[in-house]
C-alpha positions in Angstrom: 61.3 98.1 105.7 59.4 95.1 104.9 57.9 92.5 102.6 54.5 93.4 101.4 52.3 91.8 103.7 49.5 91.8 100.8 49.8 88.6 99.9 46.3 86.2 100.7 48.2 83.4 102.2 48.9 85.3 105.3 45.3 85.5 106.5 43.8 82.2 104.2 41.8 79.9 106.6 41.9 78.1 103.3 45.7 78.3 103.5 45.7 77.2 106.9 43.7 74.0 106.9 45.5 72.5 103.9 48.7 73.3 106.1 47.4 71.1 108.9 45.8 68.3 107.2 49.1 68.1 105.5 51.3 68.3 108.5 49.1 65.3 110.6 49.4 63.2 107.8 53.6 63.3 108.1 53.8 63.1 111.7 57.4 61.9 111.3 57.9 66.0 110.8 58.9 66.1 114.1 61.9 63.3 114.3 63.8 66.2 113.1 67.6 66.9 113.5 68.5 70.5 115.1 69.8 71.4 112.3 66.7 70.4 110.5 64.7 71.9 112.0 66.4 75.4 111.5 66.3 74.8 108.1 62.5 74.5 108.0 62.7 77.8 110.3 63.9 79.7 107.4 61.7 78.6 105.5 58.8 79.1 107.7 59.8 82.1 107.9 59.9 83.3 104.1 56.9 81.2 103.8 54.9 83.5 105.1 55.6 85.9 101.7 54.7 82.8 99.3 58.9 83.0 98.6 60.9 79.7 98.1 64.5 80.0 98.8 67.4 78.4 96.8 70.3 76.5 99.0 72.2 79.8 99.1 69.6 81.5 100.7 68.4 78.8 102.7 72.2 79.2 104.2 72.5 82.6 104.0 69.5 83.1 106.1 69.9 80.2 108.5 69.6 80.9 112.6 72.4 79.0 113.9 76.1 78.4 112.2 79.2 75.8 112.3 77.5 74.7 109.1 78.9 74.9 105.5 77.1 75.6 102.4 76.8 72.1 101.4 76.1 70.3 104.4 72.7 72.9 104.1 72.7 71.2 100.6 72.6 68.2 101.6 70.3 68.3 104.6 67.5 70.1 102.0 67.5 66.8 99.7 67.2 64.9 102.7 63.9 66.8 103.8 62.8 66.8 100.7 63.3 63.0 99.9 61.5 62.2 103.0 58.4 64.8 102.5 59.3 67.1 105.0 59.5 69.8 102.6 58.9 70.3 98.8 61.6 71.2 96.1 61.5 72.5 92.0 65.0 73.3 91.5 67.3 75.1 92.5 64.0 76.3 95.2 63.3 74.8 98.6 59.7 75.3 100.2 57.1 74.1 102.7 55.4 70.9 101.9 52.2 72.3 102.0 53.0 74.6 99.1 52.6 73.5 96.0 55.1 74.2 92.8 53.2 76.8 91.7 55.1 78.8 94.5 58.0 78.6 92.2 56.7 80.5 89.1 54.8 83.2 91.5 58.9 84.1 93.0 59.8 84.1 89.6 57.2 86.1 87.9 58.1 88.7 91.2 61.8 88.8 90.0 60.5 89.6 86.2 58.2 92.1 87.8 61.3 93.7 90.2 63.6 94.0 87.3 61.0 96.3 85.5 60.8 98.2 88.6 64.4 98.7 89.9 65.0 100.8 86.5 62.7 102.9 88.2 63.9 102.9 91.6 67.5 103.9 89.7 65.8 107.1 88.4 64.3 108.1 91.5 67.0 107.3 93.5 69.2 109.7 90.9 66.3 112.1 92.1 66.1 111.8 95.5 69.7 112.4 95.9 70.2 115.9 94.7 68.2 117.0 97.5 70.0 118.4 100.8 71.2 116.1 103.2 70.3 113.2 101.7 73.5 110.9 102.3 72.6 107.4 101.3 69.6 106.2 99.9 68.3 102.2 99.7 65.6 100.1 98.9 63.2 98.3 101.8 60.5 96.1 101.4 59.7 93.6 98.5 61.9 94.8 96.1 65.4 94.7 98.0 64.9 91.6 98.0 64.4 91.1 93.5 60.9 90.6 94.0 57.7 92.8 93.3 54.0 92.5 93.5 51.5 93.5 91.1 50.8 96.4 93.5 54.2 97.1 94.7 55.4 100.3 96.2 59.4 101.6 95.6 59.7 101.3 99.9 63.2 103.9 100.5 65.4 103.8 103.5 67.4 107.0 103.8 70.6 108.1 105.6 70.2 111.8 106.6 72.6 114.5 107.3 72.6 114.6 111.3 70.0 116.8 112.6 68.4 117.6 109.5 66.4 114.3 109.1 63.1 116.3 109.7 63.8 118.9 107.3 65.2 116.7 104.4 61.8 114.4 105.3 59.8 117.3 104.5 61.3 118.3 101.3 61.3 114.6 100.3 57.3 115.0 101.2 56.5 117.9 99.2 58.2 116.7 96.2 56.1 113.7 96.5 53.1 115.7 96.8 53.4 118.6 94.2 55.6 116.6 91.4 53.8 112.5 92.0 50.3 113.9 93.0 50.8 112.6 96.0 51.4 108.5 95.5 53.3 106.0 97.1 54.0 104.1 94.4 57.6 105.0 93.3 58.2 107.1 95.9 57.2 105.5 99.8 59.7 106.6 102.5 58.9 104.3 105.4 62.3 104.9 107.4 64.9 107.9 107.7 67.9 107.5 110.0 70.4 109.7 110.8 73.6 109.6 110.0 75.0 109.7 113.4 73.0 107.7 114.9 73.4 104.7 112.4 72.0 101.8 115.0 68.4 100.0 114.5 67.0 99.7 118.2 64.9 97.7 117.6 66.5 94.2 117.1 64.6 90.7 116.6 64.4 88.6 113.8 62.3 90.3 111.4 64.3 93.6 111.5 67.6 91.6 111.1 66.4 90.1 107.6 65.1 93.7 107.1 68.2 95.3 107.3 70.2 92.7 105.6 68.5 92.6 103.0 68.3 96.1 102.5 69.5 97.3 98.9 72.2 100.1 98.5 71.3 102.3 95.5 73.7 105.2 96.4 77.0 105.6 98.6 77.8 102.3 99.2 80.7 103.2 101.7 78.1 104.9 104.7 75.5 102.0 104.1 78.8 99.6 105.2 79.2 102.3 108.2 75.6 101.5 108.7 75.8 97.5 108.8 79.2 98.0 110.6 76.8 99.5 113.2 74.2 97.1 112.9 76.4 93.6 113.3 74.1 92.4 116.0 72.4 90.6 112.6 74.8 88.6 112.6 72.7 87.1 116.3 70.0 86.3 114.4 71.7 85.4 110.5 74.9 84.4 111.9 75.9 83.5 108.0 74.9 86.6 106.4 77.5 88.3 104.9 76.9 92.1 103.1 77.0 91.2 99.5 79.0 94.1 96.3 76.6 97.1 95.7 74.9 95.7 92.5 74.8 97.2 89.0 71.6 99.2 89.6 73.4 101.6 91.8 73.5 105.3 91.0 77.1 107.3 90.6 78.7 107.7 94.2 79.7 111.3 93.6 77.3 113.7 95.9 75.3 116.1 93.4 76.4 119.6 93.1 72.7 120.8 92.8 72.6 119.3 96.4 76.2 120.7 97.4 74.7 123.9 96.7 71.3 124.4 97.9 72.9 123.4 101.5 75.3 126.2 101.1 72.5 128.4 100.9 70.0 126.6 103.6 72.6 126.8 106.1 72.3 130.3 106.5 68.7 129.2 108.5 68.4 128.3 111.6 68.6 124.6 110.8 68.7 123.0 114.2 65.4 124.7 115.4 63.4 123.8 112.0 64.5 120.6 112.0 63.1 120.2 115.9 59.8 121.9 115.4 59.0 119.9 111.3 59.7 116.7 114.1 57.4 117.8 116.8 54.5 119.1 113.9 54.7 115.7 112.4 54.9 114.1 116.0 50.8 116.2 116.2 50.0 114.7 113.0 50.4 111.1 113.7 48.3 111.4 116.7 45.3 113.2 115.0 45.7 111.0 112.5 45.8 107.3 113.9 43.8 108.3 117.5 42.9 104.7 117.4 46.6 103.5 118.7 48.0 103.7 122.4 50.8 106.3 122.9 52.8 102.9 123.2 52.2 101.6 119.8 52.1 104.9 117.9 55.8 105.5 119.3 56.6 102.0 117.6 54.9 102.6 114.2 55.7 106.3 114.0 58.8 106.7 115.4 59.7 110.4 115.4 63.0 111.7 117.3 66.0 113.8 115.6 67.7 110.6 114.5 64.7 108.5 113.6 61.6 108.2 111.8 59.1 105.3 110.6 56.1 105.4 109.5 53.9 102.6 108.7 50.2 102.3 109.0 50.2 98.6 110.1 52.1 96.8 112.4 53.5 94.6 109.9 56.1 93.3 112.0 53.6 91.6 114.9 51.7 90.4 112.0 54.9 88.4 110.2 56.1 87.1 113.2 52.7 85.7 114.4 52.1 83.9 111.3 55.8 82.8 111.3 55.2 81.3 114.9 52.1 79.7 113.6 54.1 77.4 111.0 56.9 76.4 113.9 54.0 75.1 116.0 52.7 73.2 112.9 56.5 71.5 112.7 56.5 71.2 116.5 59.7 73.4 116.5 60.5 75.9 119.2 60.2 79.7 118.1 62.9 82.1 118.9 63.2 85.6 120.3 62.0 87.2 117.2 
């Protein structure tokens, strides 16, 4: 549930020495108003994905509030008439960034359009299958942006206590009918549907989830940010947006009404627990490099829960995001 982390800025020594000759040179970085200084937060923070943010977003995504839309406004021209930051309209970025950060977003967005008609069909797919009960998009494109070598990242709702088996017919789909590939068809999270909470709460998972993409039933993804309003901590100005236009039809699939009819005459509870505690057996044969500790955060596999990604993406973001703060002199947060 994440920006691709593929992106050569994150680990560019080249990157990183043009950011602090830059930043010595405008020492007055640091004679900063709070508010100021949350600003360039936010856009530390989506600095690390080479991603310039307009006003809205700057607002949208800002860590503190008592602020309105246009005081944001006005408090970007300010940085950026005294070099604290760097602006191509209607974008907002880091000074040491150059404009050309402005045409890489938008060749993503050109790249993401092309994509979500894709993410519609396979979503249109995904949802005939059994206890599917809301499917979104994660990762880059949630947020209208795609790489070269983006994936189609899904987060899916799940029936409760069938997660594990509805993960493993969404697996062997993948495998027979895609050969196997990730590209249109990644599923980094499941979640139950009772059990509609994300645990794990810092910065980096609340802009995860809110920006999080609802391709089909709309009304349990509200359930699911309903349960999730401790985003609201760390984006106290986000508000969930209207579905968008790429959503599939609400109505639940008849194909899918009726292969559960038959499916429940199984002993679905005890499947369900033993597809969880085989998959539990793979992860540790597969990555026997990672502590028990750290494979339970990557790989999270309980009946209401399962992730699975093959970096820690999220201690890799957040260092790098640190790493900018200390540049600006500015205090990190919990995240």
């Amino acid at each position: 549930m994440c920006f691709s982390t593929s992106h050569n800025e994150i680990d560019s020594d080249k990157a990183k020495r043009i950011f602090q000759w830059r930043f010595h040179r405008h020492s007055h970085y640091v004679n900063m108003t709070p508010l100021q200084e949350n600003i360039v937060k936010t856009l530390a923070y989506f600095d690390v994905f080479s991603y310039p943010l307009s006003a809205e977003q700057v607002y949208s995504s800002l860590q503190t509030n008592s602020v309105t839309p246009k005081k944001i406004e006005e408090e970007l021209r300010v940085l950026s008439h005294r070099a604290v930051i760097n602006a191509v309209e209607p974008f907002y970025f880091l000074k040491h960034r150059e404009s050309q950060i402005v045409a890489h977003r938008l060749n993503g967005e050109h790249r993401a359009r092309k994509l979500l008609s894709r993410a519609k069909n396979m979503t249109w797919i995904i949802k005939q299958f059994p206890f599917v009960r809301c499917v979104c998009l994660s990762g880059e494109l949630s947020k209208n942006v795609a790489g070269e070598k983006s994936d189609i990242d899904f987060f899916i709702i799940t029936a409760p206590r069938r997660l594990w088996i509805c993960r493993a017919l969404l697996t062997l789909f993948k495998k027979i009918f895609l050969l196997n590939k990730r590209k249109y068809f990644c599923l980094n999270y499941l979640l139950a549907e009772d059990s509609l909470t994300v645990e794990n709460q810092n910065l980096f998972t609340a802009i995860e989830t809110a920006t999080l993409k609802v391709m089909w039933n709309a009304a349990l993804f509200e359930k699911f940010i309903a349960a999730n309003r401790w985003v609201n901590r760390f984006l106290p100005n986000w508000k969930l947006q209207p579905p968008s236009q790429t959503t599939v039809a609400e109505q639940r699939s008849p194909l899918q009404k009726a292969a559960e009819t038959l499916l429940n005459f199984l002993p679905l509870d005890i499947i369900d627990e033993r597809l969880m505690k085989a998959m539990k057996q793979v992860w540790r044969k597969r990555y026997r490099n990672l502590s028990e500790e750290k494979l339970n955060e990557l790989f999270q596999s309980t009946r209401s829960v399962s992730t699975a990604y093959g970096h820690d993406y999220q201690k890799i973001i957040l260092h790098e995001y640190h790493r900018r703060l200390k540049m600006y002199g500015i205090a990190g947060t919990d995240g």
